[in-house]
C-alpha positions as a printed NumPy array, in Angstrom:
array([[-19.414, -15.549, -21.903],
       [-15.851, -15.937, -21.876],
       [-14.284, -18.753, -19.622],
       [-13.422, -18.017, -16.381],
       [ -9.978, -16.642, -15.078],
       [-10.481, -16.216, -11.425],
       [ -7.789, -15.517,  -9.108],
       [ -8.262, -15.073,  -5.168],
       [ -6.879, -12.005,  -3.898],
       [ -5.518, -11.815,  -0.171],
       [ -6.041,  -8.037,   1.72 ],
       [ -3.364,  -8.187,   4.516],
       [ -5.121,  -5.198,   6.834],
       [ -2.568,  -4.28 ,   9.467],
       [ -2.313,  -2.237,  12.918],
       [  1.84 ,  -1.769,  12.455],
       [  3.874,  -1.469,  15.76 ],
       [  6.959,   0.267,  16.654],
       [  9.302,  -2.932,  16.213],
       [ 10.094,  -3.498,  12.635],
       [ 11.187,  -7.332,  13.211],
       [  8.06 ,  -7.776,  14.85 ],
       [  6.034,  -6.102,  12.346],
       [  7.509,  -8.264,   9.591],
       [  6.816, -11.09 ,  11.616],
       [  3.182, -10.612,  11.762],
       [  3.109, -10.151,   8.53 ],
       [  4.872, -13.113,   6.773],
       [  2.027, -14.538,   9.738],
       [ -0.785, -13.439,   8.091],
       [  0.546, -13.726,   4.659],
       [  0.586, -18.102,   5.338],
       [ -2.779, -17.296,   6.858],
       [ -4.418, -16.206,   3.891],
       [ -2.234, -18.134,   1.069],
       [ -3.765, -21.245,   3.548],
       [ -6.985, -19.986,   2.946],
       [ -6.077, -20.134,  -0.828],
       [ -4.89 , -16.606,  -1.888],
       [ -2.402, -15.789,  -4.671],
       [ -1.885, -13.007,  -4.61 ],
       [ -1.615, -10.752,  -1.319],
       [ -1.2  ,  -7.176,  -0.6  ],
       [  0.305,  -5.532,   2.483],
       [ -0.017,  -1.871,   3.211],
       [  1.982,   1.196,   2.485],
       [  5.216,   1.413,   5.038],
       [  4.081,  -1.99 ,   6.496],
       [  7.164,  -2.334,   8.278],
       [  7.094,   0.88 ,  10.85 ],
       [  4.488,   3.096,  12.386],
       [  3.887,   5.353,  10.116],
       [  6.65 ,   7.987,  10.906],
       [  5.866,  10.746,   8.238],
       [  3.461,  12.174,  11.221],
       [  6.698,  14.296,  12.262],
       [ 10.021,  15.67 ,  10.3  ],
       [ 12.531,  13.499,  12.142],
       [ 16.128,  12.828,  10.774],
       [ 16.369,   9.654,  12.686],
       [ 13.8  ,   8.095,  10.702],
       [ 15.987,   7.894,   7.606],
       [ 17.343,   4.498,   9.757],
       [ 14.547,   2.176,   8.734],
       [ 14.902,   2.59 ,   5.084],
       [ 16.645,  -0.587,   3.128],
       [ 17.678,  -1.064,  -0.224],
       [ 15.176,  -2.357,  -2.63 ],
       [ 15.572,  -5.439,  -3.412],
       [ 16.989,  -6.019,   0.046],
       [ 16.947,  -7.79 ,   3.545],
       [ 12.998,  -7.847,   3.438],
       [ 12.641,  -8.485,  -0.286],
       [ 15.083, -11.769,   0.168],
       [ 12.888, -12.205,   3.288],
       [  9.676, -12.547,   1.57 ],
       [ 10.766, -13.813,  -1.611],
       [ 11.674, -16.817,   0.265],
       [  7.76 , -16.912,   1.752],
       [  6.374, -16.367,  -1.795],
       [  8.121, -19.743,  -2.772],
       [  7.493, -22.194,  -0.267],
       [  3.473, -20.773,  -0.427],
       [  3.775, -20.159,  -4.21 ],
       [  2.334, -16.757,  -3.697],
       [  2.647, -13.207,  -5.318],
       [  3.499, -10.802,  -2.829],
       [  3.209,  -6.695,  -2.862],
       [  4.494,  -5.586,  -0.066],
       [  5.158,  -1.526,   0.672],
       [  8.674,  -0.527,   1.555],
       [ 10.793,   2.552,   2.875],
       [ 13.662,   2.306,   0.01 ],
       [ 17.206,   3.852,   0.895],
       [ 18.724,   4.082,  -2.731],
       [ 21.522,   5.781,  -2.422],
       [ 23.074,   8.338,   0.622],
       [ 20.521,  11.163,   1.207],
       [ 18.137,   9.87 ,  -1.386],
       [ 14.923,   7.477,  -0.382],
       [ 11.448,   6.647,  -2.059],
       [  8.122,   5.192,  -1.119],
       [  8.313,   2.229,  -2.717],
       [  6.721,  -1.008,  -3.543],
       [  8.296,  -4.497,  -4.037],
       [  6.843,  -7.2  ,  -6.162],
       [  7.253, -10.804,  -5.75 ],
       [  5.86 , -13.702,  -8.161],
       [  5.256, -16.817,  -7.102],
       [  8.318, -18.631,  -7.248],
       [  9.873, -16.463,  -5.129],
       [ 11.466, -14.084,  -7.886],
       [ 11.795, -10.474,  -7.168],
       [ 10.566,  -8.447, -10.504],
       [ 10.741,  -5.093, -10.022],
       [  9.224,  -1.92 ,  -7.389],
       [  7.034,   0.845,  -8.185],
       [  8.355,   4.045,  -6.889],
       [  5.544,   6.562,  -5.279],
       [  5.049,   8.991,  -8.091],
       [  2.719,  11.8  ,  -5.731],
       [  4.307,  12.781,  -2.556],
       [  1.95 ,  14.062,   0.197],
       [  2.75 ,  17.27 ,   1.955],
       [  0.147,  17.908,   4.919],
       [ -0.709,  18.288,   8.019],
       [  0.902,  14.531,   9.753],
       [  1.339,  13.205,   6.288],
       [  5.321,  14.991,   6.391],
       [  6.131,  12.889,   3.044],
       [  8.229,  15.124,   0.827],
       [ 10.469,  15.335,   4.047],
       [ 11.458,  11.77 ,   3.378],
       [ 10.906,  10.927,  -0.495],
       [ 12.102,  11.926,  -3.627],
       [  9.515,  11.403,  -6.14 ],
       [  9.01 ,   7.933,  -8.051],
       [ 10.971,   8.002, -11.361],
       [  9.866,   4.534, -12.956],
       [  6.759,   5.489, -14.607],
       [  3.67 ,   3.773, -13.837],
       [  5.255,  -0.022, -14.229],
       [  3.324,  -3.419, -14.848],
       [  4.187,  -6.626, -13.492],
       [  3.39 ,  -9.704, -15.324],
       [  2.971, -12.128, -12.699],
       [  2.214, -15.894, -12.416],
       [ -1.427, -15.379, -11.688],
       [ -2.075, -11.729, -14.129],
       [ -0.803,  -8.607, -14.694],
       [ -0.65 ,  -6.403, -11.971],
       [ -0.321,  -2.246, -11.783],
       [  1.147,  -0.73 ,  -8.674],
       [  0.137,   2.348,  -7.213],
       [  0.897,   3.822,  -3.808],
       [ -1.775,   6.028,  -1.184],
       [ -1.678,   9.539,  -2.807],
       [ -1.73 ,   8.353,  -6.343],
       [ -5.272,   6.919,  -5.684],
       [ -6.844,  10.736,  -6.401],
       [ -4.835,  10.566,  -9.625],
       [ -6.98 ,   9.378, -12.5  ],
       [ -4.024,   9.858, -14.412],
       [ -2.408,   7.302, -12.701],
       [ -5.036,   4.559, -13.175],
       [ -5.038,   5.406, -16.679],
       [ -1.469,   4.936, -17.342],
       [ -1.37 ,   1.386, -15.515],
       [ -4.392,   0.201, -17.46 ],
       [ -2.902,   1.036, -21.076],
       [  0.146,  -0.707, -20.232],
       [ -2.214,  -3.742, -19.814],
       [ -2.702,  -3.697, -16.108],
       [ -5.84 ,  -6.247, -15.242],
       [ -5.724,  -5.172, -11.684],
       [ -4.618,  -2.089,  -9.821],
       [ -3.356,  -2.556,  -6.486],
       [ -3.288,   0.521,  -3.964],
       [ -1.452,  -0.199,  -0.543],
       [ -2.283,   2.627,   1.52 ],
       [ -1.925,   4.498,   5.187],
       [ -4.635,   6.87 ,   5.025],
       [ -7.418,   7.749,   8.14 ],
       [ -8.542,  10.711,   9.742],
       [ -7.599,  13.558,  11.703],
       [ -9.352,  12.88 ,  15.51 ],
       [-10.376,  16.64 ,  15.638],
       [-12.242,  16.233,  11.722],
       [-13.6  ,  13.117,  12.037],
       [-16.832,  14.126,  13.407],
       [-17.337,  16.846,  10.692],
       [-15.616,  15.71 ,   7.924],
       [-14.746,  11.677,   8.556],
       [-17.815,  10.364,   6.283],
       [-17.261,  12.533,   3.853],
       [-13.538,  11.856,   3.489],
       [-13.917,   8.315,   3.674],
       [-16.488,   8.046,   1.134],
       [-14.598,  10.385,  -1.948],
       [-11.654,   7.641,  -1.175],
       [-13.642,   4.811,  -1.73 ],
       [-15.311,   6.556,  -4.659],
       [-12.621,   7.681,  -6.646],
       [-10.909,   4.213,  -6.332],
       [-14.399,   2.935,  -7.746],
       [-14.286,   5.415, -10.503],
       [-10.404,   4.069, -11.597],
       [-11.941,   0.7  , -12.169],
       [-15.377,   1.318, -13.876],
       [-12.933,   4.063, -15.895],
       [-10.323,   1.595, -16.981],
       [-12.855,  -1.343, -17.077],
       [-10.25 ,  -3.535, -14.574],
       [-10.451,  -4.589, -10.839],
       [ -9.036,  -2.155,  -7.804],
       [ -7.279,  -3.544,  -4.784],
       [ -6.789,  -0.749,  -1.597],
       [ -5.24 ,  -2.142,   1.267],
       [ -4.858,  -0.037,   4.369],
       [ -3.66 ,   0.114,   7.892],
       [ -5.777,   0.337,  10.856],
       [ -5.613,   1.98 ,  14.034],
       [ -4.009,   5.071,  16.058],
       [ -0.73 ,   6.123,  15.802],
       [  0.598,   9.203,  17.359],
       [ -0.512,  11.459,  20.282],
       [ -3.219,  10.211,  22.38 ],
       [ -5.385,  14.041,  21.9  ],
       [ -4.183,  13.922,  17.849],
       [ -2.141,  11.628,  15.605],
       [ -3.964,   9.902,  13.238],
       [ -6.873,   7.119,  13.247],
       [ -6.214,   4.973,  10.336],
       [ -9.905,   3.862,   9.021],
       [ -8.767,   0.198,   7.495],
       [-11.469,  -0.517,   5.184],
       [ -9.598,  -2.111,   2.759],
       [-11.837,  -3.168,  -0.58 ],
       [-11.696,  -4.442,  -3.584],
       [-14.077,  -3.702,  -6.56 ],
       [-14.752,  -5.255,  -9.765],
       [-14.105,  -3.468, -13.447],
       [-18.506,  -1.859, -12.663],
       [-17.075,  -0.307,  -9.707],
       [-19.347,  -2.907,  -7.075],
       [-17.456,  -3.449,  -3.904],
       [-17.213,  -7.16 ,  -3.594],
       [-15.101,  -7.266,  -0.334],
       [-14.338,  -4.578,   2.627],
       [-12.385,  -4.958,   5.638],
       [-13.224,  -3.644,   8.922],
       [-12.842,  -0.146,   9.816],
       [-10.66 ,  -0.831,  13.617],
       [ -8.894,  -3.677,  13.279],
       [ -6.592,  -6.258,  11.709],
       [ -8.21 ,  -8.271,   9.493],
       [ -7.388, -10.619,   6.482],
       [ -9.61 , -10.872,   3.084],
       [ -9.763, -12.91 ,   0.27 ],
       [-11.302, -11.378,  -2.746],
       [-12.185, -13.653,  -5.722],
       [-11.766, -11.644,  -8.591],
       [-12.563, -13.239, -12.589],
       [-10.366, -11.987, -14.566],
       [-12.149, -12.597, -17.916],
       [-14.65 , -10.11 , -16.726],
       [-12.51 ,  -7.317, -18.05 ],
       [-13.022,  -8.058, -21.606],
       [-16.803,  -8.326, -20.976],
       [-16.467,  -4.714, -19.329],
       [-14.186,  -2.97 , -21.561],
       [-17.015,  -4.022, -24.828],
       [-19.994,  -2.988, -23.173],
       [-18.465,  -0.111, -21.995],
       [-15.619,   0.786, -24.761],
       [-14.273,   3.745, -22.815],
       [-10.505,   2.855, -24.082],
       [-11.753,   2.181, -27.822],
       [-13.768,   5.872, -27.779],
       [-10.63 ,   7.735, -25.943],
       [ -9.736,  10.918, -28.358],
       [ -6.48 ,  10.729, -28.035],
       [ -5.74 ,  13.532, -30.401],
       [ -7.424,  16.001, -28.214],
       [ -5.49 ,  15.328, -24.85 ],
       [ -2.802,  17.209, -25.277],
       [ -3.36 ,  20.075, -22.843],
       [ -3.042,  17.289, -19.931],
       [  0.623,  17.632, -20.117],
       [ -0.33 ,  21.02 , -19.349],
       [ -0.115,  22.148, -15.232],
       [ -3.214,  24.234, -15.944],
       [ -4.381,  25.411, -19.065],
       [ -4.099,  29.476, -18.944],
       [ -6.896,  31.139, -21.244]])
């Protein structure tokens, strides 16, 4: 067996409010909560700084994007030094007049900013408005080498992309992180709300037992929006090792912390016992750049 690389991973589950000061607050709160508890690296949801406003088209929205890096990034850089922490945290990015992304900021340990991942799927459904308010990521599918291993960021909607997975985990990513602000409908819970929940647990599985590396989703929890609609955000944030097993959740209707231990060295073990990446024929994949293969 191959010695041990473990790192602890902290799931930052949040229930957002409509005051963005206050919501960072609670954050950088939690974030010394679990580094005290003796994470590394922690995770906050998609959009963690607002409700989550794509529910409606609304101009006056466009006011709580930043620049990325930015106020919050200098904000929580600082954090991620004094607690020597990595921190992924999900931003609304204003990069230039009329243009904006869904974007995610990482942060190593000592405090240095090292790059974002923009969204590369935009949503457009019923309250999940997106491609009203982003323009389409245009970094690729980036990896971060951090202090404590190398990290691929991925953002809500990408999760159903295998594609996505797969181009983190060639470029070496040991652990795919998904911050997220997904939940159900009120009126289709009943009917469909253990069926959705389920094929977005399982095809986050399926990324890691695919790409033989550990998966990190971290939602938000709670309602948000009308009292008779809106949207109930089902939390259950996991994380899974590189067979797929869950090996922490999160509650499904409230804020809660996590700390996943995840071994590193495992992925190497995984990847030779089930050589998915070594038996990929990559001569015969050329149709996937393809948007549908016409007979």
């Amino acid at each position: 067996m191959p010695e041990s690389r473990s790192v602890n991973v902290g799931l930052v589950q949040l229930s957002p409010g409509a005051d963005p000061a206050i919501n960072l607050q609670q954050a950088c709160e939690q974030v010394r909560q679990v580094a005290a508890e003796g994470a590394q690296i922690v995770c906050l949801p998609e959009l963690f700084g607002s409700l989550y406003f794509c529910q409606s088209e609304d101009h006056a929205h466009f006011a709580l994007a930043e620049p990325v890096p930015g106020p919050t990034t200098e904000k929580l850089g600082a954090l991620a030094r004094e607690l020597g922490v990595v921190l992924i945290a999900g931003l609304f990015e204003k990069r230039a007049e009329g243009l904006y992304h869904n974007t995610c900021a990482v942060i190593d340990a000592d405090g240095r900013y090292l790059g974002k991942y923009r969204k590369m799927h935009i949503p457009d459904d019923p309250l999940y408005y997106e491609k009203f308010y982003f323009t389409p990521g245009d970094l690729g599918f980036p990896v971060f080498e951090t202090q404590f291993g190398r990290l691929g960021i991925l953002i809500c909607w990408d999760q159903w992309f295998p594609e996505a997975a797969r181009m983190a985990a060639l470029r070496g990513a040991e652990i795919l992180f998904y911050p997220t602000a997904i939940g159900w409908h009120p009126s289709e819970k009943e009917q469909f709300g253990k069926s959705q929940h389920e094929s977005w647990e399982l095809i986050q599985r399926s990324h890691a037992v695919a790409n033989g590396c550990f998966v990190v989703s971290v939602n938000r929890t709670g309602h948000e929006g009308a009292p008779e609609g809106g949207i109930e955000f089902w939390g259950q944030s996991f994380a899974c090792d590189p067979s797929g097993r869950v090996i922490a959740q999160a509650a499904t209707n409230e804020p809660q912390n996590l700390i996943a231990t995840l071994d590193l060295a495992r992925i190497d073990e995984a990847r030779t016992h089930w050589p998915f990446l070594r038996d990929r024929r990559i001569d015969a994949y050329g149709d996937l750049l393809e948007r549908f293969v016409d007979e």
